[in-house]
N, C-alpha and C positions, 0 to 999 in steps of 0.2 A: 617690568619692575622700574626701568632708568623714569618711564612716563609717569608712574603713580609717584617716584620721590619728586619730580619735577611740579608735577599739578602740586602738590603739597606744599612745594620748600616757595613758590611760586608767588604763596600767601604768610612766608614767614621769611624770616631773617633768616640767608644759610647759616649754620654754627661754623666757626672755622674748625675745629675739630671733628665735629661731626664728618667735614668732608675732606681734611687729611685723612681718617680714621676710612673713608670711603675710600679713597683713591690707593692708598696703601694698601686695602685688602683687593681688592678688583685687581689692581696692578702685579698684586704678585700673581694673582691666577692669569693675566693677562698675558701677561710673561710668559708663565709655563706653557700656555696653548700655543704660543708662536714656535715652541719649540717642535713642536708637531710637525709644522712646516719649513724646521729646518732652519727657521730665519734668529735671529739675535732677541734675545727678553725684552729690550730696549722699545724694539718695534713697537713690541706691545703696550708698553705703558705710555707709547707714544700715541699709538690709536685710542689707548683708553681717553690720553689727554685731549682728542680732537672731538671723542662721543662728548667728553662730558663739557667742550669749551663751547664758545659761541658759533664754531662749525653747527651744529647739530641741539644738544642739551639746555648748552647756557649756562651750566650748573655755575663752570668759572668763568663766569662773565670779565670785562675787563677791569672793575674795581677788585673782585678778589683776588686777580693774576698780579693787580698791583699792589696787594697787601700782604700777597705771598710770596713778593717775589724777594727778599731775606732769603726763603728755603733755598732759590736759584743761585744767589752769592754763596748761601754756607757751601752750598755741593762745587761751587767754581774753585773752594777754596783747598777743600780735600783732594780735587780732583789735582789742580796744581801743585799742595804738598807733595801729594804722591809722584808725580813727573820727575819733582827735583828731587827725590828719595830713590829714583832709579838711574841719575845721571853721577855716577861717581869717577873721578877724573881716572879709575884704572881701566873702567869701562870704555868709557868713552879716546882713552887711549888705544886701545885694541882696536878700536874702529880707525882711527887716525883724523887725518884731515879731510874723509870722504864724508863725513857727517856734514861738514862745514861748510863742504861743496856741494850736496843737496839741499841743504837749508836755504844756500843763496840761489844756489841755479833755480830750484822751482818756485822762488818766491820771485823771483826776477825775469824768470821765464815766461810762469802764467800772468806777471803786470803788462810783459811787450806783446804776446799772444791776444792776450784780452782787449788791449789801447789797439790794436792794428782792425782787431776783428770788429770791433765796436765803430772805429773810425769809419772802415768801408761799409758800416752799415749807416751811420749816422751824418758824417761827414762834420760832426762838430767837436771841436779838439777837449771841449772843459768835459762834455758829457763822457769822452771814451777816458782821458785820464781820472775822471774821477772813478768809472767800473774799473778802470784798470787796478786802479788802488785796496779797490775791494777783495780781490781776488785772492792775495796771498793769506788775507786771515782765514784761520782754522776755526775748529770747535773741540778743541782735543776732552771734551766731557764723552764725546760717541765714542773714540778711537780708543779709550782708558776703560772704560763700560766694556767692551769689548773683549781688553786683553784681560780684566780680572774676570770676567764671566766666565772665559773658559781657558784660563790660568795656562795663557801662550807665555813660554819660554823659550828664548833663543834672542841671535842676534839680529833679526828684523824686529821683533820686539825690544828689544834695547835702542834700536836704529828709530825706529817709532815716538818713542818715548819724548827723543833728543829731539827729533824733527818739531814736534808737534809743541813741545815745549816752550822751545825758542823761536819759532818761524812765526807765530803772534808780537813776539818784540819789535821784530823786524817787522815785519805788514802796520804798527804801528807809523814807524819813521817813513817808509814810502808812502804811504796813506798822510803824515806829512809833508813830504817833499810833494807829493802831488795836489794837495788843497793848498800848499801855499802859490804854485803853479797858477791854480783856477782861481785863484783868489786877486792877486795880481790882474791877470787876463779879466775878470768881471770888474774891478774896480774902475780899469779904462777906460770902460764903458759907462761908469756911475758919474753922473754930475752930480760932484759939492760931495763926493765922498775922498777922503783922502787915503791914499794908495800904502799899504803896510810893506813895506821891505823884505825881500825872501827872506832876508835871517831874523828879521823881528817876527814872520810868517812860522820859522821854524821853531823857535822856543818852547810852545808849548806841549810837542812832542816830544820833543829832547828832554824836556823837563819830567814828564810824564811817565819815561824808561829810567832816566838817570835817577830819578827818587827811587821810583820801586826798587830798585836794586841797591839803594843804598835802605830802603825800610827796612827791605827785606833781610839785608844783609845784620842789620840792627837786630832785630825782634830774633831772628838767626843763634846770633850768643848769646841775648837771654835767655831761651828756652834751654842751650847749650851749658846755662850755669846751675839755669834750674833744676832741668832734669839728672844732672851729675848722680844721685843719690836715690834715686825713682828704683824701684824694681819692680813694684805692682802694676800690673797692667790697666788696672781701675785708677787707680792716681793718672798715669801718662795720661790715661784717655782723656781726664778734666782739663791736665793742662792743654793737649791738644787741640781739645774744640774752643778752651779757652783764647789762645793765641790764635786760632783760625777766624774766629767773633771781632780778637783785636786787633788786628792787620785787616783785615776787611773793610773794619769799622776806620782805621786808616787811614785807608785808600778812598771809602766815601768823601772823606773830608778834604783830601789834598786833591780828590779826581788823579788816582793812580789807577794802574793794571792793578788789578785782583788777582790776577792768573802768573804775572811777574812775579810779584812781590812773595807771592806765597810758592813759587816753582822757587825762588832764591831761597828760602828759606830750607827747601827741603835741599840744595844743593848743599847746602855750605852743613848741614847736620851730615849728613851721606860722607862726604869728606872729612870730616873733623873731628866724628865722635867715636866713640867704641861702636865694634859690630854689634852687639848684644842691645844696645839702644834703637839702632836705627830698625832691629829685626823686630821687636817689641812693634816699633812705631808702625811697622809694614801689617804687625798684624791688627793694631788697634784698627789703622785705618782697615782693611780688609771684614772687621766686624760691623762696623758701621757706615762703612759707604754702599752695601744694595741699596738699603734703606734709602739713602738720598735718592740712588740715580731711579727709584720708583718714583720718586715727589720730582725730581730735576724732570726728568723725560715726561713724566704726564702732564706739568705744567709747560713743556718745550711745545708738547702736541696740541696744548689747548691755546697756544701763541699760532699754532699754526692755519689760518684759517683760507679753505679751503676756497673758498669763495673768491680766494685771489689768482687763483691757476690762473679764471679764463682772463686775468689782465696781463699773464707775461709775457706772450705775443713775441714778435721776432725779437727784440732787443733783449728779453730773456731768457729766448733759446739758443740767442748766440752768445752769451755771459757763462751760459751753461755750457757750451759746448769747448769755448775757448778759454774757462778759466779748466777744464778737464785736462785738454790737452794740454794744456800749459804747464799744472802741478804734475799730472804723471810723465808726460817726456822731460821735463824739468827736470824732475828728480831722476828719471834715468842716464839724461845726461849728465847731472851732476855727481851719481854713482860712477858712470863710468870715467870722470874725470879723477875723482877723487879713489878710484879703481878699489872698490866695496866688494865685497864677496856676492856671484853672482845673485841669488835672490835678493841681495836687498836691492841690488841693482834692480831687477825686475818686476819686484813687488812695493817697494816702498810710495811710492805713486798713489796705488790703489788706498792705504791706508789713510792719506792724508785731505781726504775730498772734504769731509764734513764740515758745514759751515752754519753758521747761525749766531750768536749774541753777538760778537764782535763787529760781525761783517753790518747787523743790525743797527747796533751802537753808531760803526762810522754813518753808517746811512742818517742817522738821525745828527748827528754834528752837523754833516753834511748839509739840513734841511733848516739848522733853524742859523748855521752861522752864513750861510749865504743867500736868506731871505733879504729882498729887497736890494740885491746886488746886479750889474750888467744893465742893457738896457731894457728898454720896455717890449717883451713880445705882444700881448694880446691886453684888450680889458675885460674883460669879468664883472658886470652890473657895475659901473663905475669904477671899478678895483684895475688898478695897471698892475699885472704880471710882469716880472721882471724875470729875464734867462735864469738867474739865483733859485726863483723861486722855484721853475718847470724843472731843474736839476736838482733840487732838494724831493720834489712830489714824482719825479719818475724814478731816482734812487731808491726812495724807502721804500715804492709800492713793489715797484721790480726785485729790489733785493727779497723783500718779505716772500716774495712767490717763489725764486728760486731757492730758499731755503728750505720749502718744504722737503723739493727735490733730491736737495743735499744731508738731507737730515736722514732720509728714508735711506737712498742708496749709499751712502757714505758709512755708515754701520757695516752694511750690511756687505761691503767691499772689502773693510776692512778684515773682516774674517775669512772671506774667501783668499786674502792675501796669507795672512796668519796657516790658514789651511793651507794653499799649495806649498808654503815655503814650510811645511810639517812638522810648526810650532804650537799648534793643537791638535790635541788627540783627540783621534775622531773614533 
């Protein structure tokens, strides 16, 4: 079947509906077969996304992944409200100050894990600080798929929630305190480039948190004045996807978090408004987000191309190994500092592996703001390479490869966590 739509569409323009309208029906059957084996729906629409991307099919070649990729924002956007819709400061008081100490410990745990393990492989300080940087961001889209799939309640799921939420803020700022680092150190080395200041270096991360949370915090009370008087579930839902379109739309134009601004948003509603609104809000979002994570995940998996495994090679398998140990003893130690109720101490680690947009995102900052920075390693048919440049081209390719990794078993972690800690019914 996938052969005769391909010889065909082969000779014509794909329809872009034609192949949403494919991907969402394959995807939900896709889905349901993984369950056979136990494993998360996710999977599935992840494999769908890899049959039909330029792994294998083609279908989504890389022009249509870039014309679709809105559907990846809208679902970054719900997936975020939602987070900040489950962080309410009574909850998160019950937890105490243990949240706050896994959030830091394994975000700061797996940067010094990662930077050591990296060093003694590589022996070059920009290259390990910058994977080091990599490490603490998340993909809390796998970990949220997850908990609504199979509707985990309890306090590792609230613990989840909070981790996954905030620990992308933070991976933002160390991801700059660390390029302004490498940035400095390759400038040294640049003749006739002039040298940027650590704090002129840091601005535009600082800048990048401190908006989102102040958009977010904005767009926040208006929906809070709007919805005052809402009782239909059909009206919320307009203005919802409404404000999710215009906070997004936002955050394109100032180059914000998508995933901040819109978790602020869902904080300060959670807090502020009557219960009856924010329950409404939980179930609109619960109508309409499979639908996404079908289109989010199958166009995740057709990003993921396969063809990259055989280049990640030692420096990717020790990125893997050392940003693992990093986020789960991180987090363990940070539970037991912040002294958490045994499982989340024990399980919250496993929940939080998933990596991808983000880590992708810095990888690609990474490649185009420190081209033609440091000195000159090799030439290339008259082209001088510069250190910049071999750290922006083994960043992206490397990252892009261990995402697969992290995409696959990060899901599917997270439910074995959610399971032992017997916050799904099984």
């Amino acid at each position: 079947m996938f052969t005769i739509i391909q010889n065909f569409l082969s000779h014509h323009h794909t329809p872009v509906l034609f192949l949403l309208g494919t991907v969402i029906i394959l995807g939900f059957y896709f889905g349901k077969s993984t369950k056979l084996f136990k494993l998360p729906s996710i999977i599935g629409y992840m494999i769908l996304g890899v049959i039909l991307g330029p792994s294998l099919f083609d279908l989504i070649d890389h022009e249509m992944q870039s014309n679709l990729s809105f559907i990846t924002e809208i679902a970054l956007g719900f997936v975020a409200l939602s987070i900040g819709l489950e962080l309410s400061w009574r909850s998160l008081k019950k937890q105490g100050m243990g949240i706050i100490s896994i959030i830091f410990a394994e975000s700061f745990i797996a940067f010094g894990v990662t930077a050591i393990g990296i060093y003694l492989l590589t022996k070059d300080i920009c290259i390990s600080l910058i994977f080091a940087s990599f490490a603490p961001a998340s993909a809390p889209a796998g970990t949220v798929a997850i908990i609504k799939e199979y509707k985990a309640k309890g306090s590792l799921t609230k613990a989840l929630y909070a981790v996954v939420g905030f620990d992308d803020g933070l991976a933002i700022i160390i991801f700059g305190f660390s390029a302004a680092i490498v940035k400095m150190l390759l400038n040294q080395e640049t003749p006739g480039v002039e040298s940027l200041s650590f704090i002129q270096s840091m601005i535009p991360p600082i800048k990048e948190v401190v908006l989102s949370l102040v958009i977010g915090g904005i767009t926040a009370v208006i929906i809070s004045l709007l919805t005052r008087k809402i009782k239909s579930k059909s009206e919320l839902l307009i203005l919802v996807v409404g404000f999710i379109l215009f906070s997004n739309g936002l955050c394109t134009i100032f180059h914000l978090s998508l995933i901040l601004t819109n978790m602020v948003i869902g904080l300060i509603i959670v807090n502020t408004q009557r219960h009856e609104l924010v329950h409404k809000m939980h179930e609109v979002l619960s109508d309409v987000m499979p639908l996404f994570f079908i289109l989010f995940f199958a166009l995740a998996g057709a990003n993921l191309h396969v063809s990259a495994l055989p280049s990640l090679g030692a420096l990717g398998l020790v990125y893997i190994l050392c940003r693992s140990v990093g986020l789960i003893g991180g987090a363990r130690i940070g539970g037991i500092i912040g002294n958490v109720e045994p499982k989340i101490k024990k399980y919250v680690g496993l929940g939080i592996l998933s990596q991808a947009g983000v880590a992708i995102g810095l990888a690609l900052i990474v490649k185009q703001e420190f081209a033609g920075l440091g000195k000159v390693v090799e030439i290339v048919n008259g082209v001088p390479i510069h250190s910049g440049d071999r750290i922006g081209t083994i960043g992206i390719t490397t990252i892009t490869a261990t995402c697969i990794f992290f995409e696959i078993i990060g899901p599917i972690l997270t439910k074995v966590a959610l399971t032992k800690a017997g916050e799904i019914k099984t």
